[in-house]
mmCIF file of the C-alpha atoms, coordinates in Angstrom:
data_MODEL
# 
_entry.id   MODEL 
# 
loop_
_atom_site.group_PDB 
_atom_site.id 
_atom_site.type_symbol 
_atom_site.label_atom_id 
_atom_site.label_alt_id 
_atom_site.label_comp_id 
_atom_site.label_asym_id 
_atom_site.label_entity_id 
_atom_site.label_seq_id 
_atom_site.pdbx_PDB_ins_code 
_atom_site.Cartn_x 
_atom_site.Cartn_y 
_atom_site.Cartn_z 
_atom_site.occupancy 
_atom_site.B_iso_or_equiv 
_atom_site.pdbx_formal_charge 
_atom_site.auth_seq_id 
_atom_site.auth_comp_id 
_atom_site.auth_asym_id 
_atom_site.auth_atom_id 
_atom_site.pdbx_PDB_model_num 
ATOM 1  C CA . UNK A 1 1  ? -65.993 22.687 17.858 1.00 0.00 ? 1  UNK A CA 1 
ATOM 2  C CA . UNK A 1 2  ? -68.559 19.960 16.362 1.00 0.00 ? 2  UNK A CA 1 
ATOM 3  C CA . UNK A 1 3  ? -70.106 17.419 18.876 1.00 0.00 ? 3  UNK A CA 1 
ATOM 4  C CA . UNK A 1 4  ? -69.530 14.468 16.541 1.00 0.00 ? 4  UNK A CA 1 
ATOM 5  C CA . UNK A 1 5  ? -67.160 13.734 13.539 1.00 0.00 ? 5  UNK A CA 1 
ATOM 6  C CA . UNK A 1 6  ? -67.934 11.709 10.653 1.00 0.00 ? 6  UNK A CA 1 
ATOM 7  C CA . UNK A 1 7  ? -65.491 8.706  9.484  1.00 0.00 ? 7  UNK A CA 1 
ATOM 8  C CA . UNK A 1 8  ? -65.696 6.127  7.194  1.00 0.00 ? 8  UNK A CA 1 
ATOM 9  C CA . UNK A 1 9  ? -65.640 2.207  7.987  1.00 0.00 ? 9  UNK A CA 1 
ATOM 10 C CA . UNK A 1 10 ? -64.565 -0.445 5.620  1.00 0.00 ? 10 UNK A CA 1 
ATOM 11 C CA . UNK A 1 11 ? -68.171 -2.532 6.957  1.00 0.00 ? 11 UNK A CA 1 
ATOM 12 C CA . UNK A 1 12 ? -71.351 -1.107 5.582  1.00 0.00 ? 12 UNK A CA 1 
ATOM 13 C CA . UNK A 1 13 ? -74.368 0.307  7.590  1.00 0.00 ? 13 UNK A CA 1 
ATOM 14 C CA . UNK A 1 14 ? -76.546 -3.060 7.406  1.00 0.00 ? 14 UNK A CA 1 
ATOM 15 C CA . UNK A 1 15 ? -79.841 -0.852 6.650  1.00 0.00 ? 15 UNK A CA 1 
ATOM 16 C CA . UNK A 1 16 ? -78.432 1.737  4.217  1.00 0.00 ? 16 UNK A CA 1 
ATOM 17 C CA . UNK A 1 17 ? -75.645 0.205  2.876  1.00 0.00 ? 17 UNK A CA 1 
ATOM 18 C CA . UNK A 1 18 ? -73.234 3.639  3.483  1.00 0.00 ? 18 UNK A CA 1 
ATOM 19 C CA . UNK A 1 19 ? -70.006 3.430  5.183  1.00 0.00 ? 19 UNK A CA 1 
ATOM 20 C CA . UNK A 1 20 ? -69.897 6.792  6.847  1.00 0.00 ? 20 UNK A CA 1 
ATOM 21 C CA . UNK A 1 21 ? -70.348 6.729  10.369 1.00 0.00 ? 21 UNK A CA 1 
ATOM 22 C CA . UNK A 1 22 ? -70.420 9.108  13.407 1.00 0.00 ? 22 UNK A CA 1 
ATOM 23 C CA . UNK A 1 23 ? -69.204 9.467  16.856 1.00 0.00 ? 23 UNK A CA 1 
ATOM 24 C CA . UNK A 1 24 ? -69.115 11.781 19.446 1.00 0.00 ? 24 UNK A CA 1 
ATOM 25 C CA . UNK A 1 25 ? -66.141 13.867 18.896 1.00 0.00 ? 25 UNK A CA 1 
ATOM 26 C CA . UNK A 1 26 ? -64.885 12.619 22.835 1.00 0.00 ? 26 UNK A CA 1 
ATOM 27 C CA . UNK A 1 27 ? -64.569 9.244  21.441 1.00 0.00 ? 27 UNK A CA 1 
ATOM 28 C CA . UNK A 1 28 ? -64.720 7.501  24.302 1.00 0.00 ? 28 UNK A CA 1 
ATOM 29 C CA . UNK A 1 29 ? -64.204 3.651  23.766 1.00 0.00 ? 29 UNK A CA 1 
ATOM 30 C CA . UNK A 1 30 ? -68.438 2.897  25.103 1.00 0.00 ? 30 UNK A CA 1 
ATOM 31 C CA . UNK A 1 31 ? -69.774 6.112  22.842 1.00 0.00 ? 31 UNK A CA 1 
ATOM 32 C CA . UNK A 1 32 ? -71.992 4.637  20.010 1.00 0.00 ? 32 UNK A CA 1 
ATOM 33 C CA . UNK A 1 33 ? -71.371 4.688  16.512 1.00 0.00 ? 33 UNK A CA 1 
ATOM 34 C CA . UNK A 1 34 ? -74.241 6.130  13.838 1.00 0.00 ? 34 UNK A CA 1 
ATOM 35 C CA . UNK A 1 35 ? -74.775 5.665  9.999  1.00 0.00 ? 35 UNK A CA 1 
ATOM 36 C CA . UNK A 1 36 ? -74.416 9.009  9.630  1.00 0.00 ? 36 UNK A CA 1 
ATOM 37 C CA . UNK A 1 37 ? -77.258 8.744  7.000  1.00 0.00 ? 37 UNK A CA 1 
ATOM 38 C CA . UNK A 1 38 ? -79.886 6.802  8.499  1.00 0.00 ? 38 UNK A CA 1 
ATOM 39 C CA . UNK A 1 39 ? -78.452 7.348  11.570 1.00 0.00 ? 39 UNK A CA 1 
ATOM 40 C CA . UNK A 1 40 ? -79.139 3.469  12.571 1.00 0.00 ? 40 UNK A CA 1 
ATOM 41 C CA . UNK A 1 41 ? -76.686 2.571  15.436 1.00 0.00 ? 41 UNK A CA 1 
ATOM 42 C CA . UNK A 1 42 ? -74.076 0.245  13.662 1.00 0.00 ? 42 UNK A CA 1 
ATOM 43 C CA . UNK A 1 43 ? -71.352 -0.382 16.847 1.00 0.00 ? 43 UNK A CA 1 
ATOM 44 C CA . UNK A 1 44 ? -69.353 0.828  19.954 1.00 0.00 ? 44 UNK A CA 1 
ATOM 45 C CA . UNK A 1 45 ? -66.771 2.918  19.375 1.00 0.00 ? 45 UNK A CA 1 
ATOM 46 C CA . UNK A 1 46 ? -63.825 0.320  20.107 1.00 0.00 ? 46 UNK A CA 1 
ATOM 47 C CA . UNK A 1 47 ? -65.721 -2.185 17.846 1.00 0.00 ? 47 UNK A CA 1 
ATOM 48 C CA . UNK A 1 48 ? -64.960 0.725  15.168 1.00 0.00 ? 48 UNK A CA 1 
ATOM 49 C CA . UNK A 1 49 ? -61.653 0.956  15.835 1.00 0.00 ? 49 UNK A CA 1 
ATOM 50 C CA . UNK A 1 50 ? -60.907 -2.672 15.872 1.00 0.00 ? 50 UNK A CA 1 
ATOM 51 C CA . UNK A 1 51 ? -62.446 -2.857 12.293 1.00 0.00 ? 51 UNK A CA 1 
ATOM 52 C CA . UNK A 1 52 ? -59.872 -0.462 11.448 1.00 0.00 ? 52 UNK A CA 1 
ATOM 53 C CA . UNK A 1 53 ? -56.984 -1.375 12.933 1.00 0.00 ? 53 UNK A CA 1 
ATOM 54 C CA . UNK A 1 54 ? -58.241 -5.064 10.998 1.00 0.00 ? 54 UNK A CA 1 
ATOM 55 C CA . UNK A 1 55 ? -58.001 -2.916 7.682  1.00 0.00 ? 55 UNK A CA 1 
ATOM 56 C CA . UNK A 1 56 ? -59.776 -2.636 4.971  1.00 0.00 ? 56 UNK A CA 1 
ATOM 57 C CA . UNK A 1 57 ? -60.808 -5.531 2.725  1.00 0.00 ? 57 UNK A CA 1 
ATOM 58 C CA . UNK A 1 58 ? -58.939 -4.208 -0.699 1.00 0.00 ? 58 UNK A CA 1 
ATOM 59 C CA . UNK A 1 59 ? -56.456 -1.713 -2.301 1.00 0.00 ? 59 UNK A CA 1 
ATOM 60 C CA . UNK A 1 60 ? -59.734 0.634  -3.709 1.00 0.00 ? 60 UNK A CA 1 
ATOM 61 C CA . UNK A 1 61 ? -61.300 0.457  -0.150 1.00 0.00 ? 61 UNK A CA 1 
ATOM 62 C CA . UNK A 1 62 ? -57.890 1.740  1.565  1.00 0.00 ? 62 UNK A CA 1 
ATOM 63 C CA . UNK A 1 63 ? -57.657 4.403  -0.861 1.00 0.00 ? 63 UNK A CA 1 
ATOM 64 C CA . UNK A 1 64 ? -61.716 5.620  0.235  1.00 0.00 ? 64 UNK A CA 1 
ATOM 65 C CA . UNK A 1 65 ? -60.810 5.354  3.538  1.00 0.00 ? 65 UNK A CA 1 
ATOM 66 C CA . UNK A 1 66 ? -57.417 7.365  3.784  1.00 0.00 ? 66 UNK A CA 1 
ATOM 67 C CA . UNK A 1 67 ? -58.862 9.910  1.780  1.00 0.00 ? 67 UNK A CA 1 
ATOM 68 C CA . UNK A 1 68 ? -61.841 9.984  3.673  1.00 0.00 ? 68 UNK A CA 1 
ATOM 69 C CA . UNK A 1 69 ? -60.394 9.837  7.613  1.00 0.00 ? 69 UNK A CA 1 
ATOM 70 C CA . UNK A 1 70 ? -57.346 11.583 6.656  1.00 0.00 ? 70 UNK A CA 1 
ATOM 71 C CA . UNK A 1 71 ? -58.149 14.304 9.230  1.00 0.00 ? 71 UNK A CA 1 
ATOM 72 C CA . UNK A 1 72 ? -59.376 11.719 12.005 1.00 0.00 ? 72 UNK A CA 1 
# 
């Protein structure tokens, strides 16, 4: 079992400009959120899921995403 899973948001990492992000794999609403390549802290964890539940901005960014967080 991994300590963190990666998962892709639809907002960029404002120093790196990558959209894949990392939590702790408890997810607990307060656990921060990580660019998981700079590793810059973007957001809490229900900040992250609020962005998702708000969707993504177009059709191409959906399709990224569901491909992406299909096993989240």
């Amino acid at each position: 079992m991994s300590l963190s899973e990666d998962f892709r948001l639809p907002v960029a990492c404002p120093n790196c400009g990558s959209h894949l992000m990392r939590v702790s794999s408890v997810k607990n609403p307060d656990d921060q959120v990580h660019c998981a390549s700079c590793q810059r802290f973007v957001c809490l964890y229900h900040e992250a899921q609020t962005v998702l539940r708000h969707g993504p901005g177009s059709q191409s960014e959906a399709l990224i995403e569901k491909a992406v967080n299909r096993g989240s």
